[in-house]
C-alpha positions as CSV (number, residue, x, y, z in Angstrom):
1,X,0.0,0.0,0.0
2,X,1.5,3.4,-1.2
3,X,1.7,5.8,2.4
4,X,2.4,9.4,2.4
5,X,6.5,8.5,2.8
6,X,6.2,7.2,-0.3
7,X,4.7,10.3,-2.3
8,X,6.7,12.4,-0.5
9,X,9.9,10.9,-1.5
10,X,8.7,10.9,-5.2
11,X,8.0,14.6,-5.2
12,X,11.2,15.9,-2.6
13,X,8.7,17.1,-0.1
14,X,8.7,16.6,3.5
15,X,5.5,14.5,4.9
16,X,3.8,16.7,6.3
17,X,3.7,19.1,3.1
18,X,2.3,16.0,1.5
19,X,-0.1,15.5,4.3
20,X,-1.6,19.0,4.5
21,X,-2.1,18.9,0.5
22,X,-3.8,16.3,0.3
23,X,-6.1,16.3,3.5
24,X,-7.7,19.4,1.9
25,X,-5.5,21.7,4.1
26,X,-2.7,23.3,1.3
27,X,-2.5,26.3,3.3
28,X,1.1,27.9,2.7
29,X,1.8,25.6,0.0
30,X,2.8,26.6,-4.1
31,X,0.6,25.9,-6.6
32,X,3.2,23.9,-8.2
33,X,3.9,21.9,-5.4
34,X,0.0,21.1,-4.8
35,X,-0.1,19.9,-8.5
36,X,3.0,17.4,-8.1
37,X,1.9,16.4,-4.8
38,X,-1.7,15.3,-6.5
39,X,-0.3,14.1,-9.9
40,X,2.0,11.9,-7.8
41,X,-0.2,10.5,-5.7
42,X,-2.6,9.6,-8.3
43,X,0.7,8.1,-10.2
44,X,1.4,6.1,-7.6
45,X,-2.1,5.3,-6.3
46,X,-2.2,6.7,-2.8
47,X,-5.9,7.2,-0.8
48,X,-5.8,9.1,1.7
49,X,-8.1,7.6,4.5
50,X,-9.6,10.5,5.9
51,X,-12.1,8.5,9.0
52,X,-8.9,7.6,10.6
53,X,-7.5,10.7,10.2
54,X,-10.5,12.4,11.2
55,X,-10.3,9.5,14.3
56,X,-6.9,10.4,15.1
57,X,-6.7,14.6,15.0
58,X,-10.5,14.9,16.1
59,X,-10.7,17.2,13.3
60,X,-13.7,16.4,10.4
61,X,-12.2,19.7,8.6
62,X,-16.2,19.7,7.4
63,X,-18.4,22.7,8.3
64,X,-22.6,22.2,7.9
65,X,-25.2,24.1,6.9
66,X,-28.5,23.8,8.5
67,X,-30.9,25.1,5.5
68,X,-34.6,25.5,4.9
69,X,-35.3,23.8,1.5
70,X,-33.1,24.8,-2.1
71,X,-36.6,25.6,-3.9
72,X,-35.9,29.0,-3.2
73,X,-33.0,29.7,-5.2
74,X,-31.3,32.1,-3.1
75,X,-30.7,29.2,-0.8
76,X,-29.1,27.9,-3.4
77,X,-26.6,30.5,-4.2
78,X,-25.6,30.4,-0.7
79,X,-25.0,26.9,-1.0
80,X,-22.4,27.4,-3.9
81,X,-21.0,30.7,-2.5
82,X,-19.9,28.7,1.1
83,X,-18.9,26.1,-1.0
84,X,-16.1,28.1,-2.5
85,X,-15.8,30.2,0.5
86,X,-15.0,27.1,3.1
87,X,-12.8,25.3,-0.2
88,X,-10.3,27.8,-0.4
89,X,-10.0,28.0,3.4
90,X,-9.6,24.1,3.6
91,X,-12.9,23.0,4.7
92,X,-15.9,20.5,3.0
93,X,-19.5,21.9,3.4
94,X,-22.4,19.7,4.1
95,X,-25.8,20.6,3.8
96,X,-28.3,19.3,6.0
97,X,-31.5,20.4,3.6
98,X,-34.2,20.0,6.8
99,X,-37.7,20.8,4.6
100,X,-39.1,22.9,8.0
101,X,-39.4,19.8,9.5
102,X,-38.1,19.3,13.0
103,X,-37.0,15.5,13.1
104,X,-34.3,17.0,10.1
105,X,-33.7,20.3,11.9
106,X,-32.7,17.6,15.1
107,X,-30.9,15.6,12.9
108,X,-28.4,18.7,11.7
109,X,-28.3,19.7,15.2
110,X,-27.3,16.5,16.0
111,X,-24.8,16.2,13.7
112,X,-22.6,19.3,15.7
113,X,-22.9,17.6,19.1
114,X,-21.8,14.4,18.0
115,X,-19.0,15.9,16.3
116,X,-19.7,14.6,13.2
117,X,-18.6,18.4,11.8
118,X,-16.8,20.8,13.2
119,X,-18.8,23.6,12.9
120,X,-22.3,24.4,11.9
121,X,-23.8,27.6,10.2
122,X,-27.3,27.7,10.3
123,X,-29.4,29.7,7.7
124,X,-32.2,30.5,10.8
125,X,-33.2,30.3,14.2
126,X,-35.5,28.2,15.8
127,X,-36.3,29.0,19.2
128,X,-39.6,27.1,19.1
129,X,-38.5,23.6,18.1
130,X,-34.9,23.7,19.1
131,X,-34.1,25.8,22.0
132,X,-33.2,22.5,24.2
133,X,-30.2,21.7,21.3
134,X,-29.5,25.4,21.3
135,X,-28.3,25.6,25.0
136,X,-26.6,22.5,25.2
137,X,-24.7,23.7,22.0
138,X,-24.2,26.5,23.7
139,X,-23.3,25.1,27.1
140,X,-20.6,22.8,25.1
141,X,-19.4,26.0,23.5
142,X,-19.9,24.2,20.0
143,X,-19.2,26.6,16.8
144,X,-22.9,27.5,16.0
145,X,-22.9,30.2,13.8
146,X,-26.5,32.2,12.7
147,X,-27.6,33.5,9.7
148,X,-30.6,35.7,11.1
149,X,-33.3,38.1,10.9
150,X,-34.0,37.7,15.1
151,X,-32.7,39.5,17.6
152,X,-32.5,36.8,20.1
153,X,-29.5,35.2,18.6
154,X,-27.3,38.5,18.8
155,X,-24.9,37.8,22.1
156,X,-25.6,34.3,22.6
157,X,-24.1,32.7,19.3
158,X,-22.1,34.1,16.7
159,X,-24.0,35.8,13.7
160,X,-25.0,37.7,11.0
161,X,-27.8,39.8,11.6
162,X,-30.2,40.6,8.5
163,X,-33.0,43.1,8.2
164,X,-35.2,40.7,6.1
165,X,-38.2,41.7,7.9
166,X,-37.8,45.6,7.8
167,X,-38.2,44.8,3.9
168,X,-42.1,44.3,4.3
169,X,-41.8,48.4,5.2
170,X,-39.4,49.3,2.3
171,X,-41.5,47.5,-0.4
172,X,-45.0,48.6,1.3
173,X,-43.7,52.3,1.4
174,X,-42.1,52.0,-2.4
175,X,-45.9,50.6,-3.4
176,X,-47.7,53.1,-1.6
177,X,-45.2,55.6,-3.8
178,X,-46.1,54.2,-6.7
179,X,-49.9,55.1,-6.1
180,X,-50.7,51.5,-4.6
181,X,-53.6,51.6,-1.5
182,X,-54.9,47.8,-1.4
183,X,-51.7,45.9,-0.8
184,X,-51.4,42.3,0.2
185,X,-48.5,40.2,1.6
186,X,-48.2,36.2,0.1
187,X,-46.6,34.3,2.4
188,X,-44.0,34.9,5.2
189,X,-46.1,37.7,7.8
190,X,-49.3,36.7,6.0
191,X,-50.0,34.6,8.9
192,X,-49.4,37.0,12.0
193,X,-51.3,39.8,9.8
194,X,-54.5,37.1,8.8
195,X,-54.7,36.3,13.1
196,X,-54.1,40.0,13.7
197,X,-50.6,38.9,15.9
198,X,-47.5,40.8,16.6
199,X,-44.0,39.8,14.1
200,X,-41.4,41.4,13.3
201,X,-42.3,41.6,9.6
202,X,-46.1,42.0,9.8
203,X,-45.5,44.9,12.5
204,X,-43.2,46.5,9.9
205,X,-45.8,46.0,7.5
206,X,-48.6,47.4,9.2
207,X,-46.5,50.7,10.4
208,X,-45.9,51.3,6.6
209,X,-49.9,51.4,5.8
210,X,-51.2,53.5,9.0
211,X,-48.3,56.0,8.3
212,X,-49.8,56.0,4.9
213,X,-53.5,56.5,6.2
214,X,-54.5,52.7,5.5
215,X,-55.7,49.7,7.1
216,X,-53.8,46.8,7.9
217,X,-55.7,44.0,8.9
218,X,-56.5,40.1,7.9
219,X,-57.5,41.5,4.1
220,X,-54.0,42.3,3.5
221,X,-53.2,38.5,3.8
222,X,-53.0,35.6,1.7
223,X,-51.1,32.7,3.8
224,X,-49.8,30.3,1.7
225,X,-47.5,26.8,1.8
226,X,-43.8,27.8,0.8
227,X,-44.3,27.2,-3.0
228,X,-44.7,28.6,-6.5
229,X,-48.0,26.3,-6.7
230,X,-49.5,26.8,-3.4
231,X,-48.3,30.8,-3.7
232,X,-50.2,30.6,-7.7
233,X,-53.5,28.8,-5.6
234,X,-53.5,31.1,-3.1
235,X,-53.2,34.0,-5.2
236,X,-55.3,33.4,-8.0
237,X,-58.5,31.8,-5.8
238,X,-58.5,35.4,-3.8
239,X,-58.5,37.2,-7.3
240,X,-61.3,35.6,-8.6
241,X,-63.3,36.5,-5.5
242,X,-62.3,39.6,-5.4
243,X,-60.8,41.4,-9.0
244,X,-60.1,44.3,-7.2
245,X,-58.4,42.8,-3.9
246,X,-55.3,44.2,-4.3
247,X,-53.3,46.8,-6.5
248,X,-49.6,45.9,-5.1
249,X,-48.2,42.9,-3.8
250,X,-45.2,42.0,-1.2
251,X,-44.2,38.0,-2.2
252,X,-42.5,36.9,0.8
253,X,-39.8,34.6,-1.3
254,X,-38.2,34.3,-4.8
255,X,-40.4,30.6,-3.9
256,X,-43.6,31.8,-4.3
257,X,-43.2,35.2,-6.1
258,X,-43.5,33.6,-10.1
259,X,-46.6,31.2,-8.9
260,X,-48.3,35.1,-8.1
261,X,-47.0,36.1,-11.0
262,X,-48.7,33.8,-12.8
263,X,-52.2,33.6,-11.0
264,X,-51.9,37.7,-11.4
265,X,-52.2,36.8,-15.6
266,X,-54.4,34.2,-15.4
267,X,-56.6,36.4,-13.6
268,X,-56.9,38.7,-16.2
269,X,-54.7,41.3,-14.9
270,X,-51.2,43.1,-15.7
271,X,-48.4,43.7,-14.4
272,X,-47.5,46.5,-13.4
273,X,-50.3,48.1,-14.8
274,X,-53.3,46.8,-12.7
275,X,-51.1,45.2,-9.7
276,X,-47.6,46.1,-8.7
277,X,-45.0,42.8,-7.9
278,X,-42.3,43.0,-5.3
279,X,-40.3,40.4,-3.5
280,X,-38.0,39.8,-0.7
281,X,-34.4,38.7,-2.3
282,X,-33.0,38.8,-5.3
283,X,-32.1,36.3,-8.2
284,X,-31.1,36.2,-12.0
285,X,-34.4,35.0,-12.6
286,X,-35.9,38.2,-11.1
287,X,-33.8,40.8,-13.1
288,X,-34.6,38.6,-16.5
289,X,-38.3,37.6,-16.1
290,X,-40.3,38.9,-19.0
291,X,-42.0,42.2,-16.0
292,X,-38.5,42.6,-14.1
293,X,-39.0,42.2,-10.8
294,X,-38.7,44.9,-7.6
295,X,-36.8,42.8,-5.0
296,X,-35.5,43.5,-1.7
297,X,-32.0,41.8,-2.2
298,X,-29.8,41.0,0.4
299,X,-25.9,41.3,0.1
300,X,-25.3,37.2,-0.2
301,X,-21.4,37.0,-1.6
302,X,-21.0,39.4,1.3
303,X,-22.9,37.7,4.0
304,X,-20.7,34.4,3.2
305,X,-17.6,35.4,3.6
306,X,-18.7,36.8,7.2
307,X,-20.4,33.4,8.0
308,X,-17.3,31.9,6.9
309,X,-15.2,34.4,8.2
310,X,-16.9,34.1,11.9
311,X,-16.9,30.2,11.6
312,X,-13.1,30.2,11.2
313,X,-12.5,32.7,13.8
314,X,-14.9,30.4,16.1
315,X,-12.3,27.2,15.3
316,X,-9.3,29.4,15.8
317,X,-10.7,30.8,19.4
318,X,-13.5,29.0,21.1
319,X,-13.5,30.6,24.2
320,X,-13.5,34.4,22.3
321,X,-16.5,36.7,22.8
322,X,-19.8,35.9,20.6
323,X,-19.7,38.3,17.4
324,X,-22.4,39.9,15.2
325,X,-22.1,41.4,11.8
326,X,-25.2,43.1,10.9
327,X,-26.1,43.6,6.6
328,X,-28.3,45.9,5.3
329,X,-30.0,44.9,2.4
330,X,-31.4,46.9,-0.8
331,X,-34.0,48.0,-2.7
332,X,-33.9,47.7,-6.6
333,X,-36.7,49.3,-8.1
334,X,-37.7,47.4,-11.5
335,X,-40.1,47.5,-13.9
336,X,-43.3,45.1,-11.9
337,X,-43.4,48.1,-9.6
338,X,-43.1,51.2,-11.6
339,X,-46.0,54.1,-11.9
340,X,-47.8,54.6,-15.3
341,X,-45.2,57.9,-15.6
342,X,-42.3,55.8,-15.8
343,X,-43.5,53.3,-18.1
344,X,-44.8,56.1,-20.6
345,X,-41.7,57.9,-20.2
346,X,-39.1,54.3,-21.2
């Protein structure tokens, strides 16, 4: 069986040069001596075996990611943007995809107790479901590390704070700009807005409106499942009740907002002309779609290389103060939201 002696005497490199190149760690090492090191030990047919090194060091050199779904495809371009993020530093992701469900959230959770990663970054927070694996996490001073639009985290784990929710006022304010007065939220607040109950993003919502003169009540809302069918249901059942429901909409996700899209045509009406689209994050799809979508978009290259950035400084110093990076995200005004004056003036 070849060993690491052996490649490193074919190359003129000391072992643990070899080691670090190829157990994914080629920190401080050429480029040129990475390619020999690889080409030799695929010449002489070396494997590393990384369980018993993972055994022996107690070191996975794998990070996870605790995430909601990859429908939505900004979830999606986090996924690739850690990927290459935690690569060049050394590290393997894996994603624990959990589907909202809690048996999968425990699972992922699991996964960082039983130190079967060494760190885990977690898209969102929990506190209803997982608060238990939260504090013995915590109590273990494991590397947890929050992507979040709650307070709750900020302090207690490391984290990047978003202001996802504060969107719900941006866009309502920018529709109510753009001449809107019946505007409805799909998805997201919907809920806490159709039971009349406080949240972050409904409360936002609803301080947008009364500043504005209007109501904000149940008849704003159209709670939905998280998907472009059950958004396009949703949608399209209220506006065959009621034509005239709405004149703007906020789409809580890029996951729902081309199902409303499409319910917003099939009902007969245009867009932007009749009803006014906007969305919370941004995507390709959303800048190329045949009505350009407004979109509050959120910072993401810049976001992962703080989550990355924290999760390494985490590794480096476990005992170090809990940090927070807060992001501001931004609104793009595109065409699904602009006035009639805009479009006669393109």
């Amino acid at each position: 069986m070849t060993t690491l002696k052996d490649v490193a005497k074919a190359v003129g490199c000391d072992v643990s040069t070899v080691s670090r190149v190829l157990n994914g760690r080629p920190n401080r090492v050429s480029g040129e001596n990475r390619s020999r090191i690889r080409e030799a030990a695929l010449r002489l047919g070396y494997v590393a075996n990384r369980t018993a090194s993972s055994l022996a060091s107690g070191v996975t050199r794998t990070v996870g990611l605790l995430i909601p779904n990859v429908f939505d495809g900004v979830y999606a371009e986090y996924i690739e943007t850690l990927d290459l993020e935690l690569s060049a530093a050394g590290y393997a992701l894996r994603p624990f995809i959990c589907h909202n469900r809690p048996e999968k959230e425990n699972t992922a959770l699991d996964a960082l107790l039983h130190h079967e990663v060494d760190a885990m970054i977690a898209m969102y927070h929990n506190a209803e479901r997982c608060a238990a694996q939260y504090e013995v996490i915590r109590r273990n001073g494991l590397p947890l590390i929050f992507r979040s639009n709650v307070p709750e985290v900020d302090g207690v784990f490391d984290c990047v704070l978003l202001d996802i929710d504060a969107g719900y006022r941006a866009l309502a304010e920018h529709l109510i700009e753009r001449g809107c007065r019946k505007i409805g939220v799909v998805g997201g607040c919907a809920d806490a807005l159709q039971e009349g109950r406080a949240g972050a993003g409904a409360d936002f919502f609803r301080a947008a409106l009364q500043k504005a003169g209007l109501a904000a009540d149940s008849r704003n809302a159209v709670a939905c499942e998280d998907s472009q069918e059950a958004a396009y249901r949703a949608v399209l059942e209220r506006l065959k009740k009621e034509p005239d429901a709405f004149d703007g909409l906020i789409v809580h996700n890029i996951n729902k907002v081309f199902g409303c899209c499409r319910a917003v045509g099939d009902a007969g009406l245009s867009i932007p002309g009749q009803v006014k689209v906007a969305t919370i994050s941004d995507l390709a799809l959303c800048r190329l779609y045949s009505v350009p979508l407004t979109v509050w978009a959120q910072p993401v290259p810049e976001i992962c290389r703080a989550l990355v950035e924290l999760t390494l400084a985490r590794l480096r110093e476990p005992d170090a103060p809990c940090r927070t990076v807060k992001f501001h995200s931004t609104l793009l005004a595109r065409e699904s939201t602009q006035s009639t004056h805009e479009r006669k003036q393109r």
